[in-house]
Backbone as CSV, one residue per row, in Angstrom:
resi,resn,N_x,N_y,N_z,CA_x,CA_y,CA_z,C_x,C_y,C_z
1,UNK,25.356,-19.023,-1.147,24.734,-18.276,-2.244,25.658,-17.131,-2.690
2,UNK,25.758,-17.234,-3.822,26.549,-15.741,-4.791,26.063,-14.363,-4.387
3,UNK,26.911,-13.299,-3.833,26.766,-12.304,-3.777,26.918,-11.324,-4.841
4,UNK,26.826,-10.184,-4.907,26.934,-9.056,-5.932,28.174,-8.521,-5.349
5,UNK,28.763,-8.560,-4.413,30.331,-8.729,-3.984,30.972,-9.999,-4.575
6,UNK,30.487,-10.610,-4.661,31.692,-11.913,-5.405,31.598,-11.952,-6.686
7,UNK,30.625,-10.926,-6.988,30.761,-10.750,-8.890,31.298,-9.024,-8.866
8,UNK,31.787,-8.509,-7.963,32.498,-7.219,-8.037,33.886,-8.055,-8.144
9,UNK,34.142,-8.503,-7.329,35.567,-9.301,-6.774,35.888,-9.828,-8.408
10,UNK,35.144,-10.583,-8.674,35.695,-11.699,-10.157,35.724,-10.156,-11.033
11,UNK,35.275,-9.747,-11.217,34.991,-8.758,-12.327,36.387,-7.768,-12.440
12,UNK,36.571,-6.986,-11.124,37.445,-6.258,-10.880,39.319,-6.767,-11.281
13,UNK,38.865,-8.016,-10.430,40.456,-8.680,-11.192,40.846,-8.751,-12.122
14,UNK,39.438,-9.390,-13.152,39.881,-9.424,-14.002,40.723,-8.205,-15.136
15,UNK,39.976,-7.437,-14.864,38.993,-6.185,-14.877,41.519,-5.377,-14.800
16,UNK,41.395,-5.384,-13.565,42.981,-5.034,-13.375,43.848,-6.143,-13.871
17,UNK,43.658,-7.268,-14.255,44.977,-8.095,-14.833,44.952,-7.416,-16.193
18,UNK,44.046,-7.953,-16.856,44.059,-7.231,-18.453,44.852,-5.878,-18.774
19,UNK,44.379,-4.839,-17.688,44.784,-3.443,-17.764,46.515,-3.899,-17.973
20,UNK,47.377,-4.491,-16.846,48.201,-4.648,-16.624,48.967,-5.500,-17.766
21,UNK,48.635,-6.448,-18.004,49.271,-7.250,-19.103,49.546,-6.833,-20.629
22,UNK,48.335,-5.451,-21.166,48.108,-4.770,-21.873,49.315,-3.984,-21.393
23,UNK,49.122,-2.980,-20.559,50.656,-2.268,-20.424,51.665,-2.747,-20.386
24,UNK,51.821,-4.001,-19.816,53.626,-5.062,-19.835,53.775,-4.960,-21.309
25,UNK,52.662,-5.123,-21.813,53.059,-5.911,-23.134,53.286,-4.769,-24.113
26,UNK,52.622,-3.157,-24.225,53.307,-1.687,-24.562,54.312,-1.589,-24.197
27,UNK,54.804,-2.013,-22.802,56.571,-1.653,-22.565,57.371,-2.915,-23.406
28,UNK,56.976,-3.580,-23.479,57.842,-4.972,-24.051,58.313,-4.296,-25.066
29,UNK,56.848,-3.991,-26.113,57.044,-2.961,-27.650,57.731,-1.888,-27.641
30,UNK,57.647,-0.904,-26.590,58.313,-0.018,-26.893,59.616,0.206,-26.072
31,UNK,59.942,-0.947,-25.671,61.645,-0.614,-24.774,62.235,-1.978,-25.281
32,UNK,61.360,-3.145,-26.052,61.864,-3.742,-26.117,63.142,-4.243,-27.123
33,UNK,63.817,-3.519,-27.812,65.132,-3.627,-28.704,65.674,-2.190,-28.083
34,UNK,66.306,-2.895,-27.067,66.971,-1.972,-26.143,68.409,-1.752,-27.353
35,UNK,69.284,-2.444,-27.728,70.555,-2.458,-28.084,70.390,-1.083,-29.119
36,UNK,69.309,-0.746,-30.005,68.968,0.053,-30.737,68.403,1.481,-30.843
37,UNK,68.318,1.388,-29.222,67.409,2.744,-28.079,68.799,3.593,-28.719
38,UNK,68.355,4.769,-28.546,69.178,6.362,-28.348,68.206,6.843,-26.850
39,UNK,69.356,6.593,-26.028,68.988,7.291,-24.779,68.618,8.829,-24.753
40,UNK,67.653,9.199,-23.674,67.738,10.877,-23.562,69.200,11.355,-23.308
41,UNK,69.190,12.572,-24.038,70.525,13.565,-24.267,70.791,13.553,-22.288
42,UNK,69.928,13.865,-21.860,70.320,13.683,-20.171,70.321,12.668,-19.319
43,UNK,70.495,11.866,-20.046,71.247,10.255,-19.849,72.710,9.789,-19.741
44,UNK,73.724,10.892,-20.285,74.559,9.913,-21.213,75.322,8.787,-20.228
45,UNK,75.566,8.342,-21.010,76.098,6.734,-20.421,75.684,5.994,-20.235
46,UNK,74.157,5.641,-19.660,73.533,4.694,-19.326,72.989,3.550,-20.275
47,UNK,72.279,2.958,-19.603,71.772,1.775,-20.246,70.504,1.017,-19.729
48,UNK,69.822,0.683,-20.634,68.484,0.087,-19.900,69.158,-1.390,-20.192
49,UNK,69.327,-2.219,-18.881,69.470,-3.494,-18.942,68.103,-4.070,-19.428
50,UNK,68.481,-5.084,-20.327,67.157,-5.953,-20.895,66.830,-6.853,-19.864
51,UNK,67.692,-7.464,-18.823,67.322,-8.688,-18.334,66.708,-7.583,-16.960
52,UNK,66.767,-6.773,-16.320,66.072,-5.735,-15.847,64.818,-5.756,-15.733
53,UNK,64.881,-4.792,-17.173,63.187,-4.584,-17.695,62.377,-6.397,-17.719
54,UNK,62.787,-7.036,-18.113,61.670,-8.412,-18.391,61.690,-8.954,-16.925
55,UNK,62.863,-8.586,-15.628,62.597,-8.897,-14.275,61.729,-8.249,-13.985
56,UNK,61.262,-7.275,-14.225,60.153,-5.719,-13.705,59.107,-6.577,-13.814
57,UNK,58.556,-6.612,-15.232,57.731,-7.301,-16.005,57.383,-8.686,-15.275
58,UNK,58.139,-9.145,-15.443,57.793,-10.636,-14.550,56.927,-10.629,-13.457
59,UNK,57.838,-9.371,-12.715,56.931,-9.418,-11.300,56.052,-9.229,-11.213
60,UNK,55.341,-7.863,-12.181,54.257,-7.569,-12.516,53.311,-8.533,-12.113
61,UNK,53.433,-9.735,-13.317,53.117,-10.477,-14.298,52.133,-11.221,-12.561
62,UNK,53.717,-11.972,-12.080,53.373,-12.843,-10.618,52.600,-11.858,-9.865
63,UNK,52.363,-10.968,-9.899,52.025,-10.240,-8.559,50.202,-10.036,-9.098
64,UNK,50.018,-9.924,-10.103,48.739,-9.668,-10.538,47.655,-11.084,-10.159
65,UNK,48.815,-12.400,-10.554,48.134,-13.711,-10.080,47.416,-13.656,-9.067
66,UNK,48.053,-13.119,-8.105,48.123,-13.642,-6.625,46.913,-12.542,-5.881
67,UNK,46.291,-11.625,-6.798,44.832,-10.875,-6.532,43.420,-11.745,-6.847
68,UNK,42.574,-11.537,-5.586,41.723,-12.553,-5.300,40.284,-11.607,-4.983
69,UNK,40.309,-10.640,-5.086,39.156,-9.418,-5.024,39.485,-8.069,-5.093
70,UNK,38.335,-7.192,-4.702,38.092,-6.067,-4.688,39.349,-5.120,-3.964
71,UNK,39.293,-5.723,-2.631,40.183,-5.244,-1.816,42.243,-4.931,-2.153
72,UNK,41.920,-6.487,-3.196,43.540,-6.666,-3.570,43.618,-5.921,-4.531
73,UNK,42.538,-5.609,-5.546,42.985,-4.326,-6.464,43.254,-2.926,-5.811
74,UNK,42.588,-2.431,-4.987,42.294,-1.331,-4.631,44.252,-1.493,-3.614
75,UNK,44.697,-2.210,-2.826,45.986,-2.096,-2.615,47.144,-2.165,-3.541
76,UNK,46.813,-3.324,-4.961,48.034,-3.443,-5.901,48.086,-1.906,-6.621
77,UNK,46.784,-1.408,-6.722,46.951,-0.163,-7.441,47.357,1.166,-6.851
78,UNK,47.486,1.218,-4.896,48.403,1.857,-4.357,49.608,2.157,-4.318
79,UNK,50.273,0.235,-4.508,51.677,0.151,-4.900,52.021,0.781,-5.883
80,UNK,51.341,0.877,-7.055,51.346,0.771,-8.333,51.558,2.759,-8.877
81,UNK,50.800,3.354,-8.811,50.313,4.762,-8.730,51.386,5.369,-8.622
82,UNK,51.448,6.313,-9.345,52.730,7.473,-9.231,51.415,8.842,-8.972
83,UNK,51.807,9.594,-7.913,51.191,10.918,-7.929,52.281,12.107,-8.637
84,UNK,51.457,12.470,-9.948,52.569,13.650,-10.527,52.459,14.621,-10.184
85,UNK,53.299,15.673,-10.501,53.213,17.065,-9.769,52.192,17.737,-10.297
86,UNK,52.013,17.692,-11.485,51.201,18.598,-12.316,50.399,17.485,-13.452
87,UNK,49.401,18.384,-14.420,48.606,17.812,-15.433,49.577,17.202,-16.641
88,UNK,50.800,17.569,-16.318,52.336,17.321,-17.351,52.506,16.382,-17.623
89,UNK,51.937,16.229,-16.231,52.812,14.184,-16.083,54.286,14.280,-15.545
90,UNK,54.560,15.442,-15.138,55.943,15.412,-14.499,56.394,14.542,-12.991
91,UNK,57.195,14.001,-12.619,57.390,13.437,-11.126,57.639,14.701,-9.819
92,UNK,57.226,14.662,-9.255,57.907,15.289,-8.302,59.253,14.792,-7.243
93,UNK,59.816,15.574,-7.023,61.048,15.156,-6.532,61.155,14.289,-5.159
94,UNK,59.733,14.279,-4.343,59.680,13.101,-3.706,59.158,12.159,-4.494
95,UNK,58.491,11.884,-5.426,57.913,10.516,-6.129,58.902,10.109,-6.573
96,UNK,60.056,10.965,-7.097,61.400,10.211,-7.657,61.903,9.789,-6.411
97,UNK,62.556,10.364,-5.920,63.211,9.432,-4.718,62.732,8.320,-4.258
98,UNK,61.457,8.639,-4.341,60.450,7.021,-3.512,60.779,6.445,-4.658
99,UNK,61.032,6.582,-5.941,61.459,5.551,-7.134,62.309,5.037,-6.960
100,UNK,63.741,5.829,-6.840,64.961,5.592,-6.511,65.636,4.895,-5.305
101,UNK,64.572,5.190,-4.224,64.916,4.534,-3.155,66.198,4.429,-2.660
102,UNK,66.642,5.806,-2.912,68.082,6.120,-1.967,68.923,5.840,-3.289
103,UNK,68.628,5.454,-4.174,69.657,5.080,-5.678,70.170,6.284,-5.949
104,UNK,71.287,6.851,-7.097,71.594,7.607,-7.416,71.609,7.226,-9.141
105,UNK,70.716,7.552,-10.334,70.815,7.295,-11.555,71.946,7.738,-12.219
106,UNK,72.495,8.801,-11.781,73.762,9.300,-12.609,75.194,8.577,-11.890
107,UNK,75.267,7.687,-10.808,76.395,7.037,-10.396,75.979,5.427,-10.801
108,UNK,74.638,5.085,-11.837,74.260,3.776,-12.182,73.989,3.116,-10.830
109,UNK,73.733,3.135,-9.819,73.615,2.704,-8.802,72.031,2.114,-8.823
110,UNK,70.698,2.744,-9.719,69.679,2.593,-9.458,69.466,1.972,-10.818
111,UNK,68.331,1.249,-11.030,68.310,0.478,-12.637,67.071,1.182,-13.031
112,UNK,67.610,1.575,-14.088,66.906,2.497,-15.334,66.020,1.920,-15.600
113,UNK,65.614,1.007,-16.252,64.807,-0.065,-16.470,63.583,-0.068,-15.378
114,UNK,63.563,-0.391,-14.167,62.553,-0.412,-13.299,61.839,1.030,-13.166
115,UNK,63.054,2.109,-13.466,62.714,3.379,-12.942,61.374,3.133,-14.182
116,UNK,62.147,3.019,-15.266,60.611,3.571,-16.778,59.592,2.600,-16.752
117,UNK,59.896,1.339,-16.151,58.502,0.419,-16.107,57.399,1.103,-14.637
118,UNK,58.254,1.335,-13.908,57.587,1.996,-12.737,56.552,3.618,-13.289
119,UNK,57.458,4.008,-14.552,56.769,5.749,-14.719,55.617,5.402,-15.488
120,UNK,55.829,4.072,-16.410,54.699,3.704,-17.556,53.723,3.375,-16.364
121,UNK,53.716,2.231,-15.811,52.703,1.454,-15.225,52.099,2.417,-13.976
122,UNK,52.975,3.551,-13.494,52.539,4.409,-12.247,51.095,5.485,-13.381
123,UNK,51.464,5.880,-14.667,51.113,6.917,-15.158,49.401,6.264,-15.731
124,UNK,49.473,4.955,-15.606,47.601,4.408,-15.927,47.395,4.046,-14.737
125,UNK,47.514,3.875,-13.770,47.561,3.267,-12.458,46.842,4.730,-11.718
126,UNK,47.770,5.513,-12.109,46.541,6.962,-11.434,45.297,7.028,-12.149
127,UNK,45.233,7.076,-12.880,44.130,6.536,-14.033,43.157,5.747,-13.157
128,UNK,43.805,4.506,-13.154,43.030,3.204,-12.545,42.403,3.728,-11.057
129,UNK,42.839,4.825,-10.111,42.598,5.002,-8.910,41.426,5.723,-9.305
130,UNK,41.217,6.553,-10.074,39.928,7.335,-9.991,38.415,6.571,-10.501
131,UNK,38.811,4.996,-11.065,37.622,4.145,-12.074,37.875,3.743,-10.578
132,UNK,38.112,3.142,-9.516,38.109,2.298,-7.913,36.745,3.164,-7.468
133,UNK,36.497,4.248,-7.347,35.396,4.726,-6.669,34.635,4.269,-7.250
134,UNK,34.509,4.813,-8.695,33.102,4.051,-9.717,32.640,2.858,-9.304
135,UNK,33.915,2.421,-9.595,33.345,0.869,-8.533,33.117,0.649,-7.055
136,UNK,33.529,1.214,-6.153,32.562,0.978,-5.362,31.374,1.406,-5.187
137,UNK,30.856,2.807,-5.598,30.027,3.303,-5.731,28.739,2.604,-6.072
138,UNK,29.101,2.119,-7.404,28.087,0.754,-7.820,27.801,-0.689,-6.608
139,UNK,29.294,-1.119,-5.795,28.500,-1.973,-5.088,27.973,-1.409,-3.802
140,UNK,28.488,-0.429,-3.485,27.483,-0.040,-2.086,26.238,0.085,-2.787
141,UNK,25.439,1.140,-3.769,24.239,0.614,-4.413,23.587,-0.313,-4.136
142,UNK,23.879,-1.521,-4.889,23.818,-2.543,-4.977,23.465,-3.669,-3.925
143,UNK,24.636,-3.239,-3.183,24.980,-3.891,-1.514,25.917,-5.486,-1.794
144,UNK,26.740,-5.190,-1.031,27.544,-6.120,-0.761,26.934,-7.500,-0.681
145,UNK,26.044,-7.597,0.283,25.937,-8.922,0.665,24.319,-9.467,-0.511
146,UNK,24.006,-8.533,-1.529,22.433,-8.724,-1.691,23.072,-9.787,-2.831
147,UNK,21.623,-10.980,-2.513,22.182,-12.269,-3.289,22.244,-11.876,-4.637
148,UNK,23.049,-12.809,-5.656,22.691,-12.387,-6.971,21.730,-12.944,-7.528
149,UNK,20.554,-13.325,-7.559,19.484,-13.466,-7.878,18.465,-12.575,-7.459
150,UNK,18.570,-11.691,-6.607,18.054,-10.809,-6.398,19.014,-9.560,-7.224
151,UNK,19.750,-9.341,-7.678,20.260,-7.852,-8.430,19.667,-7.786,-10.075
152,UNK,19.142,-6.767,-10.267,18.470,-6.165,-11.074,19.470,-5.922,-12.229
153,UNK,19.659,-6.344,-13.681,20.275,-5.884,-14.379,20.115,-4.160,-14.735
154,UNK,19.211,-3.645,-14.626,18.434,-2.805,-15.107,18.968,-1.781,-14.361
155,UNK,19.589,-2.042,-12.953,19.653,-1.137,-11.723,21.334,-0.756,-12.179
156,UNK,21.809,-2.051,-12.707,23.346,-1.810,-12.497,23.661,-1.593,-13.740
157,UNK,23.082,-1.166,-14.815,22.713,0.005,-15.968,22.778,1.165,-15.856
158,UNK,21.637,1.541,-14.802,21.747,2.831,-14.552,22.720,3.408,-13.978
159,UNK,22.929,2.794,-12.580,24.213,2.894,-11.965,25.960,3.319,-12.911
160,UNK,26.063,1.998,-13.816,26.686,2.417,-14.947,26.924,3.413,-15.404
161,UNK,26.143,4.030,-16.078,25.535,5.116,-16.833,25.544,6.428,-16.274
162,UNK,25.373,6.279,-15.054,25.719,7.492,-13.980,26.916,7.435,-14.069
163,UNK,27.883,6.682,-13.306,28.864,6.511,-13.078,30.140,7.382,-14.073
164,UNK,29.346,7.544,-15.488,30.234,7.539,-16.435,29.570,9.160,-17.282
165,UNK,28.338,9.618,-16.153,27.664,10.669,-16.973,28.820,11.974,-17.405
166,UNK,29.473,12.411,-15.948,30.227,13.329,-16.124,31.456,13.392,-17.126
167,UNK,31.930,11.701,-17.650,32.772,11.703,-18.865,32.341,12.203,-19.842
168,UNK,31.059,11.282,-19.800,30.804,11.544,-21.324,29.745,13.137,-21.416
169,UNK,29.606,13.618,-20.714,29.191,15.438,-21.095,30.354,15.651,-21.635
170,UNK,31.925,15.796,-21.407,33.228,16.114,-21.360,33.481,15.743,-22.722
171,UNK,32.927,14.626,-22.784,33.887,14.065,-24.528,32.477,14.961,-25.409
172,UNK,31.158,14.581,-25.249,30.192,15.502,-26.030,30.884,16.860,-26.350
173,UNK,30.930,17.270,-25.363,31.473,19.007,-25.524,32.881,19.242,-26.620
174,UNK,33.531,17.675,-26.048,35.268,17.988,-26.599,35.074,17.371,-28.355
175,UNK,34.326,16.928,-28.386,33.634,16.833,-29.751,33.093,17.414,-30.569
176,UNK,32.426,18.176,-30.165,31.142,19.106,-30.488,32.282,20.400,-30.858
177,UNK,33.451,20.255,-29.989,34.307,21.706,-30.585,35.481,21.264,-31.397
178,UNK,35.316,20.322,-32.155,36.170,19.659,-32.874,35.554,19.411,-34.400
179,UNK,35.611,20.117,-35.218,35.033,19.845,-36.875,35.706,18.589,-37.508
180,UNK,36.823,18.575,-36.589,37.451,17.196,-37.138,36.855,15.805,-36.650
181,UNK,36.999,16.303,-35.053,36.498,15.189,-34.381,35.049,14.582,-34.700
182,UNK,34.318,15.303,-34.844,32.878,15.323,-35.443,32.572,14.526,-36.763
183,UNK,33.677,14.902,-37.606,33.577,14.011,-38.799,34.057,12.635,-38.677
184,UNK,35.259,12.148,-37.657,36.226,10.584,-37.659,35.373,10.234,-36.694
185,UNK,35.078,10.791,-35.717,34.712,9.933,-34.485,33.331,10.445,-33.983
186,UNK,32.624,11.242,-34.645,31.305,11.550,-33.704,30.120,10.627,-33.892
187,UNK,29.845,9.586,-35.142,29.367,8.795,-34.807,29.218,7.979,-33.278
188,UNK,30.381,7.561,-33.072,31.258,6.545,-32.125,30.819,7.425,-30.683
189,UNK,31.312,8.593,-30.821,30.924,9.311,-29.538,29.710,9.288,-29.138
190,UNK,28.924,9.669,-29.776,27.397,9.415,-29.948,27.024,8.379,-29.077
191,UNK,27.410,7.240,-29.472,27.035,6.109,-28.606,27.099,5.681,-27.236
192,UNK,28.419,6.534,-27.383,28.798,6.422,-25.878,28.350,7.328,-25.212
193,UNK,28.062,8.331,-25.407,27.309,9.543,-24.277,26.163,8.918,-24.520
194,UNK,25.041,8.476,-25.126,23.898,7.993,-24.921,23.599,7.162,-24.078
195,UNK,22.660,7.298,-23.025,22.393,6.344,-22.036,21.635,5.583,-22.364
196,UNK,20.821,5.399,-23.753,20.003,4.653,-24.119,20.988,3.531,-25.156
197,UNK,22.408,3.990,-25.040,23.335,2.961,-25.980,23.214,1.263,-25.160
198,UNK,23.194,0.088,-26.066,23.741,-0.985,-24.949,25.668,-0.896,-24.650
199,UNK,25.671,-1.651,-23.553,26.959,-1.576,-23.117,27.696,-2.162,-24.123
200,UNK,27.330,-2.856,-24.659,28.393,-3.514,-25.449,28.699,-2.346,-26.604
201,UNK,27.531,-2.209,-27.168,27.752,-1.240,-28.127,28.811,0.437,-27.812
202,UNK,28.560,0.766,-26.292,30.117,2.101,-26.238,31.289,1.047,-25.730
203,UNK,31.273,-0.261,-25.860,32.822,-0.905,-25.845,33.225,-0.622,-27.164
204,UNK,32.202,-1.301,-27.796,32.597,-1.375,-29.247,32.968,0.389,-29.840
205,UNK,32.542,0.971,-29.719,32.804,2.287,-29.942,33.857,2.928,-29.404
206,UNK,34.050,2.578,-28.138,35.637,3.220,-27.607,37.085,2.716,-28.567
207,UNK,36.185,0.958,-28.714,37.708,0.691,-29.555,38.074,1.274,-30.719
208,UNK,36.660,1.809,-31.755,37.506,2.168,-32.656,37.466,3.633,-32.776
209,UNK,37.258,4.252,-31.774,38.578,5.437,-31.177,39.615,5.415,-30.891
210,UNK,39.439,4.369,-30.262,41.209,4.726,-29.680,42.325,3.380,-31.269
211,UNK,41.712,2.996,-31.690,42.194,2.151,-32.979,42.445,3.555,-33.610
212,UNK,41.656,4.391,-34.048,41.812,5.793,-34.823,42.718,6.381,-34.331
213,UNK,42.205,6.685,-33.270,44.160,7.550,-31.804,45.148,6.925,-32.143
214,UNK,45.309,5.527,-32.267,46.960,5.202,-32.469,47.116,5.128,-33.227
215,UNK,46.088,5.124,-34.537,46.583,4.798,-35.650,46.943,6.246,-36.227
216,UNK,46.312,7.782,-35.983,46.202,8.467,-36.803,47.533,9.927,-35.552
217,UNK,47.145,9.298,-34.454,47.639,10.521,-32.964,48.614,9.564,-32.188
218,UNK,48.585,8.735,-32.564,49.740,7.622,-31.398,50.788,8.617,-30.825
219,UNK,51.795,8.683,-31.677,52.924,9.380,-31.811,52.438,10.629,-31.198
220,UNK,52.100,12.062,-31.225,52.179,12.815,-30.463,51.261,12.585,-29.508
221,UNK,49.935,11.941,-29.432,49.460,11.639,-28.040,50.040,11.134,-26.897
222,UNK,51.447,10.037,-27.368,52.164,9.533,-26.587,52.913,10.437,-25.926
223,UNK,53.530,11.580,-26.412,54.727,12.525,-26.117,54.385,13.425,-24.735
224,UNK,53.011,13.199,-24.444,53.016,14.112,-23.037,53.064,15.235,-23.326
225,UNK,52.370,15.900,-24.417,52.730,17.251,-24.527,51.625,18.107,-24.042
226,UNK,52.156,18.939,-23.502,50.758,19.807,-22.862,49.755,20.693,-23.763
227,UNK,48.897,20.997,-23.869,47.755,21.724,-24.543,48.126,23.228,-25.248
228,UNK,48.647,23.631,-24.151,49.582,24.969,-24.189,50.753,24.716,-25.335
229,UNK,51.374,23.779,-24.835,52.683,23.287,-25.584,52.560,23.137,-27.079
230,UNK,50.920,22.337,-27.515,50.442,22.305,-29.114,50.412,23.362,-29.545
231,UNK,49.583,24.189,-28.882,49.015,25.296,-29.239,50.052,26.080,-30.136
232,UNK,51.431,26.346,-28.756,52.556,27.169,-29.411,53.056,26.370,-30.243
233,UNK,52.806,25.331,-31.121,53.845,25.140,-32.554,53.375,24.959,-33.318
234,UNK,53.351,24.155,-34.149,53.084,23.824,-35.789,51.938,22.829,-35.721
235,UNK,51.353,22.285,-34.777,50.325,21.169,-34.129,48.600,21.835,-33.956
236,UNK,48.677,23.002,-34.445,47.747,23.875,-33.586,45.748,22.624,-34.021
237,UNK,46.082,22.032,-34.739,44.888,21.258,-35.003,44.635,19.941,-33.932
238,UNK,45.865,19.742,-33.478,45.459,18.601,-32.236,45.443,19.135,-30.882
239,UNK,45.763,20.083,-30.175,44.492,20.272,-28.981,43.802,19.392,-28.621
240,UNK,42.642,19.416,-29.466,41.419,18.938,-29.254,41.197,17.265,-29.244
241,UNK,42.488,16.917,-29.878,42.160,15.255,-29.914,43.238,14.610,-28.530
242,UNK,44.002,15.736,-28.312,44.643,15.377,-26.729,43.799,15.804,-25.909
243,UNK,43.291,16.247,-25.362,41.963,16.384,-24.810,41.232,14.973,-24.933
244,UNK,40.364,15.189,-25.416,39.643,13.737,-26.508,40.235,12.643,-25.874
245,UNK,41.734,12.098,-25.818,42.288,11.431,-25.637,42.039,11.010,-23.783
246,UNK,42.592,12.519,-23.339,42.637,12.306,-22.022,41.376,12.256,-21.056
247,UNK,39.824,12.355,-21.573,39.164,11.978,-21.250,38.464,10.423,-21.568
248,UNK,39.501,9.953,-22.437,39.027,8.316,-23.127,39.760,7.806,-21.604
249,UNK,40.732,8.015,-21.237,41.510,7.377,-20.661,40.852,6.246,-19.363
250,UNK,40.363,7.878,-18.392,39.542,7.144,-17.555,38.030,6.622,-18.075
251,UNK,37.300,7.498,-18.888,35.887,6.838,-19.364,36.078,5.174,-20.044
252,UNK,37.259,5.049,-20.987,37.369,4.149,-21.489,37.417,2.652,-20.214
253,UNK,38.394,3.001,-19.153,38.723,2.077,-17.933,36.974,1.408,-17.124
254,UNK,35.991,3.205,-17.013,35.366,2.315,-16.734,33.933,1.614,-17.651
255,UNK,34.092,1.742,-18.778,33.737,0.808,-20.368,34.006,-0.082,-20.000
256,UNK,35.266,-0.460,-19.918,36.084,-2.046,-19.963,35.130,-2.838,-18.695
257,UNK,35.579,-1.633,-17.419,35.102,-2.519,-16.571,33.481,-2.612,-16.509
258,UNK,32.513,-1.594,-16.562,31.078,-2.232,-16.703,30.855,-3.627,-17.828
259,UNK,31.704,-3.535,-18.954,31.788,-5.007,-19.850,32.053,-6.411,-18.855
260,UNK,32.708,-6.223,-18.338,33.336,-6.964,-17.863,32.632,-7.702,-16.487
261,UNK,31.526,-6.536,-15.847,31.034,-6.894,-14.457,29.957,-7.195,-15.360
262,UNK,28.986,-6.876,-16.907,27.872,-6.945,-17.268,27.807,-8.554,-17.843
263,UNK,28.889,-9.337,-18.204,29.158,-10.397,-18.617,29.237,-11.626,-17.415
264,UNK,29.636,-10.732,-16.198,29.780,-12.019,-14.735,28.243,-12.128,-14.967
265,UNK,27.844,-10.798,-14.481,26.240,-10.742,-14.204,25.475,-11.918,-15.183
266,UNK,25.509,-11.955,-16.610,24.693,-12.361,-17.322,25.445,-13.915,-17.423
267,UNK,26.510,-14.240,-17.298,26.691,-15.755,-17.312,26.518,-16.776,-15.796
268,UNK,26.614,-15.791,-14.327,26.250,-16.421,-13.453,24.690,-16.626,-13.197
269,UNK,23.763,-16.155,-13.829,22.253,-15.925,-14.149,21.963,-17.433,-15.534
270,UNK,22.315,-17.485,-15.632,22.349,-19.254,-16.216,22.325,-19.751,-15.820
């Protein structure tokens, strides 16, 4: 008989391949016409090998196959994880070395290429470690071994919904102090802080936030710039949508994934 563990397990994988293939496929786009890159000024000389980067990628690719539950996410995303020093996103000088692994980048000895697929995929991967509790949280609830014909849609709603309360106060608030945000996206927000929203409906709503983010904030949301850092220049109106942003990040992860466990649920119930 089907457990509510073997629909965490299917869910979760899936749940982390997508995440992953979605990011291979951002680095593909954005490293991919290497011959045309202008390296950082504190680079010079180097080179991102192409056949490199699509080896990185590859492995990725194989290594995501070969996850079979709960347990194998919660280790690929150990491997995976960069701990930064600060809210910057900066490395610390042991996380580089553990990058480098005794390499030296300025004698070319270490490949550039792995180093930036490693900083992209480490920098949602911390991300991904803090949506792992959510999820277990929900199946201890739940219970591991309780059949699935016995689990309550209704229960793992609420559960949900908890799970995700403390985001969405965060985006309410980061909204609510935004005249801008209020006008592009507070519909959308709306939905999603409501616990009376269906799930499908704050999927549908995250996407076309973050469709709005890249389409309208891509470019400096991407840049890592700190809050402080807007403030002092010519930016002083986005603050608030980097913010905005950086609470989609994890709320959005676990969106995807309640979609994703709410769909096992309702097609193994057939």
């Amino acid at each position: 008989m089907k457990t509510f563990k073997n629909v965490i397990d299917e869910s979760s994988v899936k749940w982390i391949q997508d995440i992953t293939k979605k990011e291979t496929e951002n680095i593909r786009e954005e490293f991919g016409d290497i011959e045309n890159m202008n390296l950082p000024i504190s680079l010079p000389g180097m080179s991102i090998d192409k056949s490199d980067l699509n080896k990185e990628i590859n492995k990725l690719s194989t290594e995501i196959g070969y996850l079979n539950n709960f347990s194998d996410v919660v280790a690929f995303t150990n491997t995976q994880k960069i701990d930064f020093k600060n809210s910057d996103g900066q490395i610390s000088m042991g996380e580089l070395q553990k990058l480098l692994g005794g390499a030296n980048l300025m004698t070319g000895d270490a490949s550039l290429a792995k180093i930036l697929v490693k900083i992209q995929i480490g920098r949602t991967f911390k991300e991904v470690e803090s949506v792992l509790s959510f999820i277990r949280e929900i199946q201890n609830k739940i219970g591991k071994t309780t059949e699935l014909s016995e689990v309550n849609e209704d229960d793992v709603l609420y559960l949900l919904n908890k799970g995700i309360k403390e985001d969405t106060e965060k985006l309410e608030k980061q909204v609510e102090a935004s005249e801008d945000a209020q006008r592009e996206i507070g519909e959308e927000a709306a939905i999603i802080c409501s616990a009376n929203s269906k799930w499908s409906d704050k999927n549908n709503a995250k996407e076309v936030i973050n469709i709005y983010l890249d389409k309208n904030y891509h470019k400096l949301l991407s840049d890592d710039m700190t809050v402080e850092q807007l403030q002092s220049g010519n930016t002083k109106e986005f603050p608030e949508w980097l913010k905005i942003n950086q609470t989609l990040a994890g709320l959005g992860m676990k969106i995807d994934f309640g979609q994703y466990l709410l769909k096992a649920l309702e097609q193994d119930k057939k």
